[in-house]
PyMOL CGO cylinders between C-alpha atoms (Angstrom):
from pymol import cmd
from pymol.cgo import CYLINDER

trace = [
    CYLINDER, 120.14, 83.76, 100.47, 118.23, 80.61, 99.40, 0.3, 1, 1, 1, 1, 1, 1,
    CYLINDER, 118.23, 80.61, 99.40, 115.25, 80.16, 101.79, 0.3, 1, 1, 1, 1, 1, 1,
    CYLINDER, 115.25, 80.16, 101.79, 115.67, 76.34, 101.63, 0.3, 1, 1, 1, 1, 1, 1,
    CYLINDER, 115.67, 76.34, 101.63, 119.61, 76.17, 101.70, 0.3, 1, 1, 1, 1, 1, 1,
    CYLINDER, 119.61, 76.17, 101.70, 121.12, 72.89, 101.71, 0.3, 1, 1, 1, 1, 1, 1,
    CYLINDER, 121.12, 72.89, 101.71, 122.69, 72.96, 104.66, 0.3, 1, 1, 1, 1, 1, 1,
    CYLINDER, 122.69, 72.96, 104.66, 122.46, 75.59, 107.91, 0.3, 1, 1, 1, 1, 1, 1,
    CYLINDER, 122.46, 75.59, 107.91, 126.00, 77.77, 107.33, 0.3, 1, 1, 1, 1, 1, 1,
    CYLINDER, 126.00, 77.77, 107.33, 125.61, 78.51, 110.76, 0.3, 1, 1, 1, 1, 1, 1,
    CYLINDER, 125.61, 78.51, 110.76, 127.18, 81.98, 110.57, 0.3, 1, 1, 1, 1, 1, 1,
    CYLINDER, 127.18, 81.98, 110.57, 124.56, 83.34, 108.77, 0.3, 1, 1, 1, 1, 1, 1,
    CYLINDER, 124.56, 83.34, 108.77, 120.94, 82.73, 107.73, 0.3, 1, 1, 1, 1, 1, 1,
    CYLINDER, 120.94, 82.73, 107.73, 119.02, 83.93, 110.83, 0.3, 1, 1, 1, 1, 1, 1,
    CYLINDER, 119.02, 83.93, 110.83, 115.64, 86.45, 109.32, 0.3, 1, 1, 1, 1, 1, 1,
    CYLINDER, 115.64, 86.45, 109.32, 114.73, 88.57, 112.27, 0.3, 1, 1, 1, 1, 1, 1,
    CYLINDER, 114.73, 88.57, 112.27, 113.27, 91.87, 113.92, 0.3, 1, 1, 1, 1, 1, 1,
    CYLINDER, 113.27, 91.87, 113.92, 114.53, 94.21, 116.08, 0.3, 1, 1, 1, 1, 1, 1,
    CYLINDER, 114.53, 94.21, 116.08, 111.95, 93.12, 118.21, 0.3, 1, 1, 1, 1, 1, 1,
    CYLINDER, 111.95, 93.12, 118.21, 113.47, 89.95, 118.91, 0.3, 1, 1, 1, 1, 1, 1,
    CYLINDER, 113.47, 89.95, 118.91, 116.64, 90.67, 119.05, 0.3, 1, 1, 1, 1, 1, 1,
    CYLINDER, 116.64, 90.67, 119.05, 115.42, 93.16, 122.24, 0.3, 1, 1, 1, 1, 1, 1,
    CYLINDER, 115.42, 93.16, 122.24, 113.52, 89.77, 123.56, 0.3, 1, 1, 1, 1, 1, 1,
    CYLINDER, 113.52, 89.77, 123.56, 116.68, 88.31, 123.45, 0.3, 1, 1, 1, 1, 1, 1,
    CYLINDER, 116.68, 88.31, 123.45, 118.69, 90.72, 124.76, 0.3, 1, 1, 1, 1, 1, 1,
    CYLINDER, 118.69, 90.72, 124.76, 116.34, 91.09, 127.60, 0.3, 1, 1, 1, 1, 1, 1,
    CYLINDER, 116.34, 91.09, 127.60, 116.27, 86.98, 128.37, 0.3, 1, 1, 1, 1, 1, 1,
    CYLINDER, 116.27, 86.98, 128.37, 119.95, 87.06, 128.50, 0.3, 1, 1, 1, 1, 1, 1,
    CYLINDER, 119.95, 87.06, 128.50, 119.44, 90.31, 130.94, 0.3, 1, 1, 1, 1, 1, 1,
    CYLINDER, 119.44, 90.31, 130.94, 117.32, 88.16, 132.82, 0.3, 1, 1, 1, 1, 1, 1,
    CYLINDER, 117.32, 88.16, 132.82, 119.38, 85.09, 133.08, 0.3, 1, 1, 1, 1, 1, 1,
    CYLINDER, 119.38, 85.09, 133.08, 117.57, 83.17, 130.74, 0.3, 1, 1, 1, 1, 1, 1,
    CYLINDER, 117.57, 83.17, 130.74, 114.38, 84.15, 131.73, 0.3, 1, 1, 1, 1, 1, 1,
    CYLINDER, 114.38, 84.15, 131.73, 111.82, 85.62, 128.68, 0.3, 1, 1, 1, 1, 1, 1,
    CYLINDER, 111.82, 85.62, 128.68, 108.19, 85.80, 128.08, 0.3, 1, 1, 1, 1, 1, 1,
    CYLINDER, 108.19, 85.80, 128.08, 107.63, 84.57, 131.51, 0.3, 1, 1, 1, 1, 1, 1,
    CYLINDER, 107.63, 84.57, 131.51, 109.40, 80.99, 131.12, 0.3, 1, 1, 1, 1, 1, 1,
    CYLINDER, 109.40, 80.99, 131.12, 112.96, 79.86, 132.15, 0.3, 1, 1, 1, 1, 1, 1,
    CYLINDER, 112.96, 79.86, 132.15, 114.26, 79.21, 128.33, 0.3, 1, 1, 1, 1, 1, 1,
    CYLINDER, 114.26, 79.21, 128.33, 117.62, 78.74, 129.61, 0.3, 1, 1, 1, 1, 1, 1,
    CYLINDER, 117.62, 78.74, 129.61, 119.17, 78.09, 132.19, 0.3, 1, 1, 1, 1, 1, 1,
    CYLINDER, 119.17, 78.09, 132.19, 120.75, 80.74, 134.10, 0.3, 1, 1, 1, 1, 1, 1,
    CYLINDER, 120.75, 80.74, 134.10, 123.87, 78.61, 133.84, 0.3, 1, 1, 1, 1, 1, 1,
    CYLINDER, 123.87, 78.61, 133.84, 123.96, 78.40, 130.33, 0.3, 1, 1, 1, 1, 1, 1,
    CYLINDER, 123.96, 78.40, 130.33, 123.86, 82.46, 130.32, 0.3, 1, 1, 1, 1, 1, 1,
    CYLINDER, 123.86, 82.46, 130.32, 126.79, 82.59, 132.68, 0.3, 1, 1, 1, 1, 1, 1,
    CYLINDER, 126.79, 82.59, 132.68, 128.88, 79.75, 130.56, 0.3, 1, 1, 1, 1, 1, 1,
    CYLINDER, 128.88, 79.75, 130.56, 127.51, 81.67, 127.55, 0.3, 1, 1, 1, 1, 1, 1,
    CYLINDER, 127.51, 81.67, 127.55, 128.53, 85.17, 129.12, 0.3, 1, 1, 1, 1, 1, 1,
    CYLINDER, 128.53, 85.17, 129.12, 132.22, 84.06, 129.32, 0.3, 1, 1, 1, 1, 1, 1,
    CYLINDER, 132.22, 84.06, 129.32, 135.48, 83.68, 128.15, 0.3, 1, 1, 1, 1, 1, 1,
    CYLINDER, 135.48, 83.68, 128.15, 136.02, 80.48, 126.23, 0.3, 1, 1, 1, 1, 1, 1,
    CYLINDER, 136.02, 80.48, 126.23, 138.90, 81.33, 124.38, 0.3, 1, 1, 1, 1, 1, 1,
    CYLINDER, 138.90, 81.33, 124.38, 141.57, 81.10, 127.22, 0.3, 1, 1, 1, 1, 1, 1,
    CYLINDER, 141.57, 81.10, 127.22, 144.24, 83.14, 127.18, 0.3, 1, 1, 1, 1, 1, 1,
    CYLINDER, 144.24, 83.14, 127.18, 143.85, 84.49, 123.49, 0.3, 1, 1, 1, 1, 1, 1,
    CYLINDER, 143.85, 84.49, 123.49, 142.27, 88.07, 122.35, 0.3, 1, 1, 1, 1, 1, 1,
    CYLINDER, 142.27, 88.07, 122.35, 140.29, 89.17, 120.28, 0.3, 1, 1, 1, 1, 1, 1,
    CYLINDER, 140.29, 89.17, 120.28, 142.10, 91.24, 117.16, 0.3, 1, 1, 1, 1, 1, 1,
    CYLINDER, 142.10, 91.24, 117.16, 142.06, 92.43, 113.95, 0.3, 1, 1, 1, 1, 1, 1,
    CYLINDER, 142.06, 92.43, 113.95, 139.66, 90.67, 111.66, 0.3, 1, 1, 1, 1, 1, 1,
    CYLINDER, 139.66, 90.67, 111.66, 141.25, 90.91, 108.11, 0.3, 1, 1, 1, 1, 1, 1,
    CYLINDER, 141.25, 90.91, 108.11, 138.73, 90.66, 105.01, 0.3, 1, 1, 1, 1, 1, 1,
    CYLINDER, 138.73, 90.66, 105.01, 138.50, 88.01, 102.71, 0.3, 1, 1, 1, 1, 1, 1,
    CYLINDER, 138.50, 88.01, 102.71, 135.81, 89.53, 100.41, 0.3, 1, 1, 1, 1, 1, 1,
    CYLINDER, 135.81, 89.53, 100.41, 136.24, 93.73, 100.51, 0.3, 1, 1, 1, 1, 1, 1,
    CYLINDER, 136.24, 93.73, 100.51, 132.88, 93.60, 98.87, 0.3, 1, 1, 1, 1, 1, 1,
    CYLINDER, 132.88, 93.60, 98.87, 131.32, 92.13, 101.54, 0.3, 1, 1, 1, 1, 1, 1,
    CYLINDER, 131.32, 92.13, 101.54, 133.49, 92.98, 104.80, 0.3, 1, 1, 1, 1, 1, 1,
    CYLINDER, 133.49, 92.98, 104.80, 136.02, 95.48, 105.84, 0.3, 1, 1, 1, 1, 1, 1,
    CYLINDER, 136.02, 95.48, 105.84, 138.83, 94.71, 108.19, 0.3, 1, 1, 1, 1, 1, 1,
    CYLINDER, 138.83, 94.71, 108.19, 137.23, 94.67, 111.52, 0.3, 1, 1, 1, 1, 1, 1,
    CYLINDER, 137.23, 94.67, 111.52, 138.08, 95.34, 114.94, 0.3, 1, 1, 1, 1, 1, 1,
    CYLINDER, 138.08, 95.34, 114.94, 135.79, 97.20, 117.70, 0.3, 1, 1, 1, 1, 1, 1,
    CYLINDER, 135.79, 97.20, 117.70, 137.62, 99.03, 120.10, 0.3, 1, 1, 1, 1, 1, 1,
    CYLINDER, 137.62, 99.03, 120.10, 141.02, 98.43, 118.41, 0.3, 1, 1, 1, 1, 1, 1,
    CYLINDER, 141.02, 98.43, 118.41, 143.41, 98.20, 121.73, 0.3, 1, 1, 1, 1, 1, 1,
    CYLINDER, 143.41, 98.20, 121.73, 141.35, 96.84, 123.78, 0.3, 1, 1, 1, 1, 1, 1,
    CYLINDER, 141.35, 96.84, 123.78, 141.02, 93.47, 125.18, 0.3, 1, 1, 1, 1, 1, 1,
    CYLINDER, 141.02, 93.47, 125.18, 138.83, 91.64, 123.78, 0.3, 1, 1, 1, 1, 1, 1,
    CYLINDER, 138.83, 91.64, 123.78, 137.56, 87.96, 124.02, 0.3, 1, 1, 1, 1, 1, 1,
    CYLINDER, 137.56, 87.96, 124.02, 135.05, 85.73, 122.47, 0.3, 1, 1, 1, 1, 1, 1,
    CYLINDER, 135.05, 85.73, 122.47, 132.39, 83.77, 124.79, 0.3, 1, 1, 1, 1, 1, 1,
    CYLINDER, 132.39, 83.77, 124.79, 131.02, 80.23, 123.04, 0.3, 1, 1, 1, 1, 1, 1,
    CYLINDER, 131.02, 80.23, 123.04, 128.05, 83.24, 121.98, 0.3, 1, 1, 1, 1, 1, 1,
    CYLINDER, 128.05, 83.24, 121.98, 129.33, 86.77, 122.17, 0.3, 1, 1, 1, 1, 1, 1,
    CYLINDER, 129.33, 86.77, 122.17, 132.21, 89.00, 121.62, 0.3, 1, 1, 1, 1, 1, 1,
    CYLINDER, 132.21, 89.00, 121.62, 132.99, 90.13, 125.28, 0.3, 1, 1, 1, 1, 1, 1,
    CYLINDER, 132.99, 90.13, 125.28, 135.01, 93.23, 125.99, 0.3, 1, 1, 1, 1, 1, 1,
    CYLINDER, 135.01, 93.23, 125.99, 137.16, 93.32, 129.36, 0.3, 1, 1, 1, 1, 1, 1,
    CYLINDER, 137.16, 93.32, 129.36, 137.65, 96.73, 129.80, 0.3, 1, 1, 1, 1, 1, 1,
    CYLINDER, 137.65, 96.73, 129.80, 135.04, 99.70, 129.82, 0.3, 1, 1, 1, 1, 1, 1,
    CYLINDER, 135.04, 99.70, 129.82, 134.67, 100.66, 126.33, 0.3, 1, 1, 1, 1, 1, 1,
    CYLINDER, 134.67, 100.66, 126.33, 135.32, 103.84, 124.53, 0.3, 1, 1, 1, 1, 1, 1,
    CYLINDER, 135.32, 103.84, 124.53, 131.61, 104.28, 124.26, 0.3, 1, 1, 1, 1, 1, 1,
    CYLINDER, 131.61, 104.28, 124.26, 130.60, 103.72, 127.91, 0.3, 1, 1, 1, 1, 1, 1,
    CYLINDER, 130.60, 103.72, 127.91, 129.68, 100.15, 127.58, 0.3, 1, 1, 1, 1, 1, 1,
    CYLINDER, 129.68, 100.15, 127.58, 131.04, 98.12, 130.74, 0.3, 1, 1, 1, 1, 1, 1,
    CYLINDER, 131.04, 98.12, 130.74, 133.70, 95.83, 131.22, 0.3, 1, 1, 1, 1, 1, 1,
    CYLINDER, 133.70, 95.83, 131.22, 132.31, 92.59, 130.50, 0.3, 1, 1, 1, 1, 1, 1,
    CYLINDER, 132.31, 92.59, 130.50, 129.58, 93.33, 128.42, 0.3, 1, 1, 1, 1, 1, 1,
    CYLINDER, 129.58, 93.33, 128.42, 128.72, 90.89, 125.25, 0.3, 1, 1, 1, 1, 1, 1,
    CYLINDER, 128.72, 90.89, 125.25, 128.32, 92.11, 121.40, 0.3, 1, 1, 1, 1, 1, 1,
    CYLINDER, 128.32, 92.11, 121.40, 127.29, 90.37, 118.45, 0.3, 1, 1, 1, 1, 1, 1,
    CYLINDER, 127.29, 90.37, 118.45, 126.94, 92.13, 114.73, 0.3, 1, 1, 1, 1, 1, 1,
    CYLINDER, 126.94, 92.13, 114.73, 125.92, 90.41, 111.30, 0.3, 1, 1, 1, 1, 1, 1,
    CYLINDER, 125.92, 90.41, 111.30, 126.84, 90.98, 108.10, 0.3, 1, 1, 1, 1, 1, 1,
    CYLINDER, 126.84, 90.98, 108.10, 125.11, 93.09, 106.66, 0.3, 1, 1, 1, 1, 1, 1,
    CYLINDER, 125.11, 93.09, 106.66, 125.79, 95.83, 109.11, 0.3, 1, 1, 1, 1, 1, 1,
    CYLINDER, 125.79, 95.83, 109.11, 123.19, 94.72, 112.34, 0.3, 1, 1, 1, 1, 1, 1,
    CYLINDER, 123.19, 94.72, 112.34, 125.00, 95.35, 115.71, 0.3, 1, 1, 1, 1, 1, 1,
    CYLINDER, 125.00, 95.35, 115.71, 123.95, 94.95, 119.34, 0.3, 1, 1, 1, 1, 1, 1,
    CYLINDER, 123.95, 94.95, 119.34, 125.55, 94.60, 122.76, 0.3, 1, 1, 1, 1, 1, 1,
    CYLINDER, 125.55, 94.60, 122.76, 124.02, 93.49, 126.04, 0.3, 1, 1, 1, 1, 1, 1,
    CYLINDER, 124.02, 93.49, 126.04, 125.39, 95.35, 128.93, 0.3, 1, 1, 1, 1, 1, 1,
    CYLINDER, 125.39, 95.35, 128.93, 125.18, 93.42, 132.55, 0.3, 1, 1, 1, 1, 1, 1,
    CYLINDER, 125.18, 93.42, 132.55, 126.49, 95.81, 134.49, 0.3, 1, 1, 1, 1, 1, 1,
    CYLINDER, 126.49, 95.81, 134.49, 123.89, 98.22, 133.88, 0.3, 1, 1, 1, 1, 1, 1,
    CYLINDER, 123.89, 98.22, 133.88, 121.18, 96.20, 132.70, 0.3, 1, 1, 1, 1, 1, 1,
    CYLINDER, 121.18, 96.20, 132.70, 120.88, 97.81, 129.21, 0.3, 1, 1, 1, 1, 1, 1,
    CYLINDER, 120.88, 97.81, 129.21, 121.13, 96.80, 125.51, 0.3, 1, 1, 1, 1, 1, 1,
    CYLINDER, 121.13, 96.80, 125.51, 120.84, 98.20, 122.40, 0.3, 1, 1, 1, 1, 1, 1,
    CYLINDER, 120.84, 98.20, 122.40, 120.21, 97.58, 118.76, 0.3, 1, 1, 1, 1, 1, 1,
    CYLINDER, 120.21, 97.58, 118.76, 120.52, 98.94, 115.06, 0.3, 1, 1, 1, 1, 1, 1,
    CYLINDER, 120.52, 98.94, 115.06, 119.47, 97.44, 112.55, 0.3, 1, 1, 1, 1, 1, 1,
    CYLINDER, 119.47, 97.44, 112.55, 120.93, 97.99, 108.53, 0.3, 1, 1, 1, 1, 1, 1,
    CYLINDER, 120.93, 97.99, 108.53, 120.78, 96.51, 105.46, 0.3, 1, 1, 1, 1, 1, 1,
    CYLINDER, 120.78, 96.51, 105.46, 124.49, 97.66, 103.56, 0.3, 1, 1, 1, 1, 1, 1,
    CYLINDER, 124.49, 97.66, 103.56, 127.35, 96.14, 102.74, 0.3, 1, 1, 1, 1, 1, 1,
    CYLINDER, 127.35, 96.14, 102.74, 130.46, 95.77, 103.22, 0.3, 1, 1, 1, 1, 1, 1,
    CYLINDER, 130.46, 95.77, 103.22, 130.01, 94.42, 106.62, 0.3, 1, 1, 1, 1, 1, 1,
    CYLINDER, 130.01, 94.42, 106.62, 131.73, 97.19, 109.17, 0.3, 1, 1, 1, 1, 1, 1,
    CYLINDER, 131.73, 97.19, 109.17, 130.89, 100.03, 106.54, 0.3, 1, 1, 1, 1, 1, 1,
    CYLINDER, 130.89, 100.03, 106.54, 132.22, 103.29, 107.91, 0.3, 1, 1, 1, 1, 1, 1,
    CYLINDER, 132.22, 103.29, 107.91, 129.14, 105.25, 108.17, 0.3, 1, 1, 1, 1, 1, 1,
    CYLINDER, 129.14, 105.25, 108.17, 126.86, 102.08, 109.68, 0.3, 1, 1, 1, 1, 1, 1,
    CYLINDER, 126.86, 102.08, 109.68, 129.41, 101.36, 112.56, 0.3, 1, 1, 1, 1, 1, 1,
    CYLINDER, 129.41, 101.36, 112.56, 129.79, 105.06, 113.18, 0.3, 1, 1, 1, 1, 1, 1,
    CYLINDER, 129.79, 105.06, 113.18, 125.49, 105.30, 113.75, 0.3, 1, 1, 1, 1, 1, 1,
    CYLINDER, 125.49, 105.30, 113.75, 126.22, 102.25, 116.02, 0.3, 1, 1, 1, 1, 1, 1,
    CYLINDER, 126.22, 102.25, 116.02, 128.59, 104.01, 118.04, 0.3, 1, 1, 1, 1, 1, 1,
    CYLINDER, 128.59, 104.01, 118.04, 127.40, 107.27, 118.10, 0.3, 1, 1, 1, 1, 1, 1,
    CYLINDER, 127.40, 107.27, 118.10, 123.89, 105.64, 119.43, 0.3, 1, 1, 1, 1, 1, 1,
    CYLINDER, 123.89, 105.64, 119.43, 125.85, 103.98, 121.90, 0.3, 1, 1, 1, 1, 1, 1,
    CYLINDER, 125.85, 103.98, 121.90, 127.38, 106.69, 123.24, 0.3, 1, 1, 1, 1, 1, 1,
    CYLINDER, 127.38, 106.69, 123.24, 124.42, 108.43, 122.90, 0.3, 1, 1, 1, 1, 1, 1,
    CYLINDER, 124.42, 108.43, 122.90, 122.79, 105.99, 125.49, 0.3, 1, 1, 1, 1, 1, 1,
    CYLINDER, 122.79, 105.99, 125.49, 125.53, 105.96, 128.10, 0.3, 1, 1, 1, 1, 1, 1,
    CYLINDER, 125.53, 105.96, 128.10, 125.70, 110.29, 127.93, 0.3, 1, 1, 1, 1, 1, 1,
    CYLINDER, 125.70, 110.29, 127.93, 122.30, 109.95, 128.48, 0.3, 1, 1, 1, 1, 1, 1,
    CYLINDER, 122.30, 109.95, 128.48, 122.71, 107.39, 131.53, 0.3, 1, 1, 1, 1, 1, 1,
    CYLINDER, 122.71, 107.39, 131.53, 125.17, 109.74, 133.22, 0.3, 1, 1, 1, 1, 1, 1,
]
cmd.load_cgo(trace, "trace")
């Protein structure tokens, strides 16, 4: 990607670490709290924590580019919205993950959900296309479940 596009896409351009994506997972955890200073309002985590698409779902996401992105869907069946931030699911997921808990994941494979509920996150981090590549999103899930086994 250029590093001086010009214009922000908005979908995608973000350079980060693991790191910070735990930092933010653990401000949104903490109602907007991180590094010791309110950086947003607990408010703005609860509007950004829920549904803002109404009465729609979530569903399949059909490719436009099979070079870059597979058809996706997590948890195909279950309901599913989308948050002005976050994918939410509304039931407890296949993998343990709680009813109500957010998701994001990036192209080139990077995933993460943020789990209320239970106070826990988790990321993984990749570099490989196509985006939802079979073997990526089954290290996701398997370190997912992997995470709620080990809760029990």
């Amino acid at each position: 990607m250029p590093q001086d596009p010009e214009f922000e896409p908005g979908g995608g351009g973000l350079y980060s670490t693991a790191e910070d994506y735990q930092r933010f997972m653990r401000m949104i955890l903490s109602h907007g709290k991180g590094n010791g200073n309110q950086a947003l309002r607990r408010e703005t985590v609860e509007l950004m924590s829920r549904n803002a698409m109404g009465a729609l779902r979530v569903a399949l996401l059909p490719s436009q580019n099979p070079l870059l992105s597979c058809d996706a869907e997590f948890f195909p069946g279950a309901p599913k919205t989308w948050s002005t931030a976050f994918m939410i699911n509304e039931a407890v997921a296949p993998t343990g993950r709680s009813a109500g808990s957010l998701a994001w994941a990036g192209l080139v494979n990077t995933y993460f959900w943020i789990d209320p509920a239970r106070s826990i996150g988790g990321v993984l981090m990749t570099q490989v296309l196509p985006f939802v590549d079979a073997r990526a999103l089954a290290l996701f899930t398997a370190y997912e479940k992997g995470v709620y086994t080990a809760l029990r």
